[in-house]
DOZAGU-949283 format. One record per residue (C-alpha): residue number from 1; x, y, z. Coordinates in pm, whole numbers. Layout:
N
+------+--------+--------+--------+
! nudo !     px !     py !     pz !
+------+--------+--------+--------+
!  NUM !      X !      Y !      Z !
...
+------+--------+--------+--------+
END
This chain:
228
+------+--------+--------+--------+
! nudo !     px !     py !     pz !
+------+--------+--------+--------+
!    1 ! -13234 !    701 !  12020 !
!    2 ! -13451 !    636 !  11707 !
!    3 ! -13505 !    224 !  11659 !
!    4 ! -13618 !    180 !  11271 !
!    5 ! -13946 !     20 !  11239 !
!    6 ! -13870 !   -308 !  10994 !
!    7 ! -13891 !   -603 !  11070 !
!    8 ! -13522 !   -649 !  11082 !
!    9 ! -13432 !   -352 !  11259 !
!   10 ! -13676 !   -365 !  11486 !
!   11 ! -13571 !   -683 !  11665 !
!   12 ! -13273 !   -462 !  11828 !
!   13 ! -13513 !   -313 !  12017 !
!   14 ! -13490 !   -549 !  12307 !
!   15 ! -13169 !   -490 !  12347 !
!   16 ! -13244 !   -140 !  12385 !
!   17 ! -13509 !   -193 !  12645 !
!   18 ! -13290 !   -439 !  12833 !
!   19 ! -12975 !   -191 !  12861 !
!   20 ! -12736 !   -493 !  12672 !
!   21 ! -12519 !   -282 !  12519 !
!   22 ! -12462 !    -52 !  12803 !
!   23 ! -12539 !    247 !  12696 !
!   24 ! -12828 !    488 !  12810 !
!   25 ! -13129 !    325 !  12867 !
!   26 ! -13396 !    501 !  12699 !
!   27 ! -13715 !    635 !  12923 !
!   28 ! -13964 !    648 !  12650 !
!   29 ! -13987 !    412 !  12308 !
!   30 ! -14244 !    578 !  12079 !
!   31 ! -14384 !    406 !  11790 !
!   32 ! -14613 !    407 !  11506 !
!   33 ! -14938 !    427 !  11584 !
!   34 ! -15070 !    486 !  11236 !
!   35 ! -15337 !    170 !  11269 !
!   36 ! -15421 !    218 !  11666 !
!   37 ! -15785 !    431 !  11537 !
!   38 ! -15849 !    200 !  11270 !
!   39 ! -15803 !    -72 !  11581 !
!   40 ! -15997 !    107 !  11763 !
!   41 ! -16266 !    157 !  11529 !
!   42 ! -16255 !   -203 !  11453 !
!   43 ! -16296 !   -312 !  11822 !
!   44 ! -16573 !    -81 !  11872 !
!   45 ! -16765 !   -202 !  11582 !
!   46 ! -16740 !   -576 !  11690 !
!   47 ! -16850 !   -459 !  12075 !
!   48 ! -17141 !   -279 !  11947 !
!   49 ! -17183 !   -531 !  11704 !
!   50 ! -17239 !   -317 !  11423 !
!   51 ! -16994 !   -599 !  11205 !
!   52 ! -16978 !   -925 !  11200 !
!   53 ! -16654 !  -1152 !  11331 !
!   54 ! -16670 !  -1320 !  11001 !
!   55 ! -16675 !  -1021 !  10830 !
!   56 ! -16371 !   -842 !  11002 !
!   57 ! -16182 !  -1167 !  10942 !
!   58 ! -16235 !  -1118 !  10570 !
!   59 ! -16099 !   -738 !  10647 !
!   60 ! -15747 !   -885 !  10763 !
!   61 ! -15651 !  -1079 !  10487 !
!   62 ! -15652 !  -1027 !  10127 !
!   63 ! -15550 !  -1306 !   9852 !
!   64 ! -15378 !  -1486 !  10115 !
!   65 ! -15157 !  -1236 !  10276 !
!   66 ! -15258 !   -993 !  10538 !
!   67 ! -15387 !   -671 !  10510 !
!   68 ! -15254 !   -346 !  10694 !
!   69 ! -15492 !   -382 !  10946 !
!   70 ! -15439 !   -782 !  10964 !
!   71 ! -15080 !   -730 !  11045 !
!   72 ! -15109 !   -426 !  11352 !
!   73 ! -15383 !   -714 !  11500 !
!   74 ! -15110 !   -973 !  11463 !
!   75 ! -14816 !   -741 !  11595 !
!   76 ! -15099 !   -685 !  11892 !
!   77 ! -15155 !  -1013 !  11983 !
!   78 ! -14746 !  -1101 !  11958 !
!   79 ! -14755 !   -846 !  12303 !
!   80 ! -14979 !  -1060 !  12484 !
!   81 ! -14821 !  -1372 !  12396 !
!   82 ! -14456 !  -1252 !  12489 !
!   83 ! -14583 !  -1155 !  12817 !
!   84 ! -14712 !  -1442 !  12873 !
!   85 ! -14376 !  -1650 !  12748 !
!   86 ! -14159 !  -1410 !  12980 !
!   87 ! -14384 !  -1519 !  13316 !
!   88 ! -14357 !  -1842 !  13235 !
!   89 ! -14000 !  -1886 !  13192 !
!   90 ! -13924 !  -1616 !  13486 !
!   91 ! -13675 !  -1787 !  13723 !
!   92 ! -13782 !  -1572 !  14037 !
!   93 ! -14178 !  -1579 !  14022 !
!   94 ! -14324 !  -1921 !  13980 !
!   95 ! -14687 !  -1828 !  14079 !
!   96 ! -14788 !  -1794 !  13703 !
!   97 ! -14632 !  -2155 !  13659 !
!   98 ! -14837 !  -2323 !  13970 !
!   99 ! -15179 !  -2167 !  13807 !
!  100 ! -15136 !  -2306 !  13486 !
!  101 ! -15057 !  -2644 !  13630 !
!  102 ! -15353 !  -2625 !  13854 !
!  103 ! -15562 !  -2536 !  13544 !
!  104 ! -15407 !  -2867 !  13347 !
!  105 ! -15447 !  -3105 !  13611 !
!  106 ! -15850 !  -2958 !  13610 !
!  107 ! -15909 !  -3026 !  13249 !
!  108 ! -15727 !  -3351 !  13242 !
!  109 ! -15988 !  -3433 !  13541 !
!  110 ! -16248 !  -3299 !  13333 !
!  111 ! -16091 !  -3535 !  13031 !
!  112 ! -16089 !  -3836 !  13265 !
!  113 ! -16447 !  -3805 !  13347 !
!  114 ! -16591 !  -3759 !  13032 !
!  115 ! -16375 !  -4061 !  12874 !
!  116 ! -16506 !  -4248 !  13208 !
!  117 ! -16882 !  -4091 !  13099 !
!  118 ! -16826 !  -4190 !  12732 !
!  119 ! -16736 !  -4567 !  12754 !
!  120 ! -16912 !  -4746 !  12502 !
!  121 ! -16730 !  -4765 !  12125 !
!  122 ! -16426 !  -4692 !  12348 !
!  123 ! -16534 !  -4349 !  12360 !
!  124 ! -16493 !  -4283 !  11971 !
!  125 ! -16756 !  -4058 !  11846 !
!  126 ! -16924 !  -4294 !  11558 !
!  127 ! -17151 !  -4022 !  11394 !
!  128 ! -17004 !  -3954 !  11046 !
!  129 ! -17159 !  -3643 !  11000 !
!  130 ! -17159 !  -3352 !  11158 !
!  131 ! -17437 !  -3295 !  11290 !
!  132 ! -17455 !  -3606 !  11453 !
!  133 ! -17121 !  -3583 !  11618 !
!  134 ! -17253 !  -3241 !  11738 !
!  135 ! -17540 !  -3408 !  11884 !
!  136 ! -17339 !  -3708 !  12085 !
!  137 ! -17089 !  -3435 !  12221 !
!  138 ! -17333 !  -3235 !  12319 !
!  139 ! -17528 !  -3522 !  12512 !
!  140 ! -17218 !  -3641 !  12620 !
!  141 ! -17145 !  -3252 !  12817 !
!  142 ! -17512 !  -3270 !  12924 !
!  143 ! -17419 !  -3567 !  13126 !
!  144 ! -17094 !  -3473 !  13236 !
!  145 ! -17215 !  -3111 !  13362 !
!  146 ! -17527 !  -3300 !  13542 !
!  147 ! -17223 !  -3562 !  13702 !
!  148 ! -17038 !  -3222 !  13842 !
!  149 ! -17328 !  -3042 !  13987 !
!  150 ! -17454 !  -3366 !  14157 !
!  151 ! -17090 !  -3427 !  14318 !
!  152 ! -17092 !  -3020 !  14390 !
!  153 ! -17423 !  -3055 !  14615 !
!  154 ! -17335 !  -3358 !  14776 !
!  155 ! -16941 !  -3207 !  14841 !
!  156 ! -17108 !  -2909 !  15011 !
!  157 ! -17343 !  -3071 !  15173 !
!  158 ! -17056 !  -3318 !  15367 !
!  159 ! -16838 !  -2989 !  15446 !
!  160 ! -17124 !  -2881 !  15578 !
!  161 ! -17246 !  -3151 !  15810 !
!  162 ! -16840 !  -3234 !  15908 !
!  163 ! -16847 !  -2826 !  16000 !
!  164 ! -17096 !  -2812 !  16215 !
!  165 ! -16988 !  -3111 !  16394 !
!  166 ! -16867 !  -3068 !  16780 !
!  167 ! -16498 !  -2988 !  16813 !
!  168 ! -16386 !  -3336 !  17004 !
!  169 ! -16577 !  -3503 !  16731 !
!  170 ! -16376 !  -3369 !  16410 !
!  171 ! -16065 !  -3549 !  16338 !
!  172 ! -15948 !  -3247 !  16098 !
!  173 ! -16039 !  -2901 !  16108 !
!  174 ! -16216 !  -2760 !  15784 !
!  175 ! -16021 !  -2505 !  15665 !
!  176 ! -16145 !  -2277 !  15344 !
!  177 ! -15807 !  -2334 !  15175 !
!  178 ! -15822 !  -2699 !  15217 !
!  179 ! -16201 !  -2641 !  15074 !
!  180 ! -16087 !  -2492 !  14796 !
!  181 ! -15842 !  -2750 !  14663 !
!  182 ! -16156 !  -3019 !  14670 !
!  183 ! -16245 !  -3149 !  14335 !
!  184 ! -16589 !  -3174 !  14214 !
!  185 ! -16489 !  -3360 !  13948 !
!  186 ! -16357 !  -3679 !  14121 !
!  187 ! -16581 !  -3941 !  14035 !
!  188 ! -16516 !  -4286 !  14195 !
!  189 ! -16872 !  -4282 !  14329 !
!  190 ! -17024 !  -4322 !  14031 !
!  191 ! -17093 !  -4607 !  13815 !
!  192 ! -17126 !  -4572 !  13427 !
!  193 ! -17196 !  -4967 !  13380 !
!  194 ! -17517 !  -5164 !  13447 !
!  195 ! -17852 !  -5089 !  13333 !
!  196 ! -18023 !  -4769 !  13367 !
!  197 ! -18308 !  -4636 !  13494 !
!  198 ! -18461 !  -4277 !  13395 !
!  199 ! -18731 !  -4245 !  13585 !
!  200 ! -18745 !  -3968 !  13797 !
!  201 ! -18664 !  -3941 !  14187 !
!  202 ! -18693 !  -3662 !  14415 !
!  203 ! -18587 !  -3655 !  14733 !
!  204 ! -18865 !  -3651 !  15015 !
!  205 ! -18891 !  -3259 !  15024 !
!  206 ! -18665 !  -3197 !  14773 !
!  207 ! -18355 !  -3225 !  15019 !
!  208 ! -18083 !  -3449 !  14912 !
!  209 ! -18045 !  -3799 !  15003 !
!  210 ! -17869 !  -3907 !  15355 !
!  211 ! -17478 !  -3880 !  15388 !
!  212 ! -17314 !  -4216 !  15432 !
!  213 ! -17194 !  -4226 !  15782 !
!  214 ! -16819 !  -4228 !  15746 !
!  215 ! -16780 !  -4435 !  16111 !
!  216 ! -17022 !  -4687 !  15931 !
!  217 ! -16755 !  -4823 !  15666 !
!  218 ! -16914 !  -5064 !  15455 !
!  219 ! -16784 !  -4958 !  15090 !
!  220 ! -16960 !  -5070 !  14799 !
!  221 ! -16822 !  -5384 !  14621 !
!  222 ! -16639 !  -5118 !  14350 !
!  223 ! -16521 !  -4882 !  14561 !
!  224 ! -16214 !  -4941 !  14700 !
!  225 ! -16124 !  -4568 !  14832 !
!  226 ! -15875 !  -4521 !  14592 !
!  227 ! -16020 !  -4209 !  14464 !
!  228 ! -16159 !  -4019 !  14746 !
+------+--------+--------+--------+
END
C-alpha cells in the first residue's frame, strides 16, 4: 500500500497505521527521505559548531515562508510533539501524567519563592530598559539559588542527624522515597522583611549552625508550622 505524500493525503496515514479500515495492516511505511542528509548535515554543523543557530534559522525561512529544509525540521519536530500528546492522553499509562504534575507543582514552588524573594514594588520589575531588567532578574535568581542551597544543607543535615538517631528514639523511619519527595524549596523559615545585614558569618569551623531541637518547641513569633 502506497500512502501519497501531500499534505492532504497524507493525513490517511493514521488510519493505515491504526488498522481502521480493516484491511491489512501494513509492516513497513517508507517515506521520503530526500532532506534526512541535508538534516543531518545541518545537525552536525551546529554540534561541531561550524554554523551559527542564528544563522541556520535564517536557512529555514525565506521571505516569510519556509524553506525546504525549514519544513522537514518542522515535520520533525511534529513527531516529537505527537508522541508526547498520545502519552498524555493514554487512558492505560498515567506515569507520564504524574511526572509532569510533579514537575508543575516544582516550578510553581520555585514561582512562589521567588515572588516571596521579590516583594518590594509588588514584585514588578521597574527597570525600563533592558538591561536593567536583566540585571534585577538576575539578582533576583542569585538570591533565590543561594535560598535553595541554604535549605538543601540544612535539609540534609536534619535527615542526617534524625538517621542516625537510636531506633526507640525515631518516631518515623527515614525512608529514601519519603527523602526524595522533600522540597528544598519550601521556605517558611525564612524571612524576606526587616532590615538586613551583609556582613559575613561563618560558622565556627565552617560547619553549619546547630539544629533546633524539635522536642524543644518554641516557634518563632512567624512561624506557625504551616509550611513545614
Amino acid at each position: 500500500m502506497v500512502v501519497p505524500g501531500t499534505p492532504r493525503d497524507s493525513m490517511h496515514i493514521l488510519d493505515t497505521l491504526l488498522n481502521l479500515d480493516a484491511g491489512v495492516k501494513p509492516d513497513m511505511v517508507a517515506t521520503d527521505t530526500a532532506s534526512y542528509s541535508d538534516m543531518l548535515r545541518v545537525v552536525g554543523s551546529l554540534v561541531t559548531g561550524q554554523v551559527r543557530a542564528y544563522d541556520l534559522l535564517r536557512m529555514f525561512g525565506r521571505e516569510g515562508r519556509p524553506t525546504p529544509l525549514g519544513t522537514a525540521f518542522a515535520e520533525y519536530g511534529r513527531i516529537a510533539k505527537t508522541l508526547h500528546l498520545l502519552r498524555v492522553v493514554d487512558p492505560v499509562d498515567d506515569t507520564y501524567r504524574r511526572q509532569m504534575n510533579r514537575q508543575l507543582t516544582v516550578q510553581e514552588s520555585r514561582h512562589k519563592l521567588a515572588r516571596d524573594i521579590c516583594h518590594g514594588k509588588r514584585g514588578q520589575i521597574m527597570q525600563a530598559y533592558k538591561t536593567g531588567q536583566e540585571d534585577q532578574l538576575g539578582a533576583l535568581g542569585l538570591v533565590l539559588n543561594a535560598a535553595v542551597l541554604w535549605t538543601t544543607r540544612y535539609l540534609d543535615a536534619a535527615i542526617e542527624e534524625l538517621r542516625y538517631l537510636p531506633a526507640e528514639e525515631r518516631e518515623h523511619d527515614v525512608l529514601d522515597e519519603d527523602v526524595a519527595r522533600v522540597s528544598r524549596l519550601k521556605h517558611g523559615n525564612l524571612n524576606v522583611l526587616g532590615r538586613y545585614s551583609f556582613r559575613a558569618s561563618t560558622p565556627v569551623d565552617g560547619n553549619l549552625r546547630p539544629l533546633r531541637d524539635p522536642g524543644a518547641g518554641g516557634l518563632d513569633e512567624d512561624d506557625d508550622g504551616a509550611e513545614q
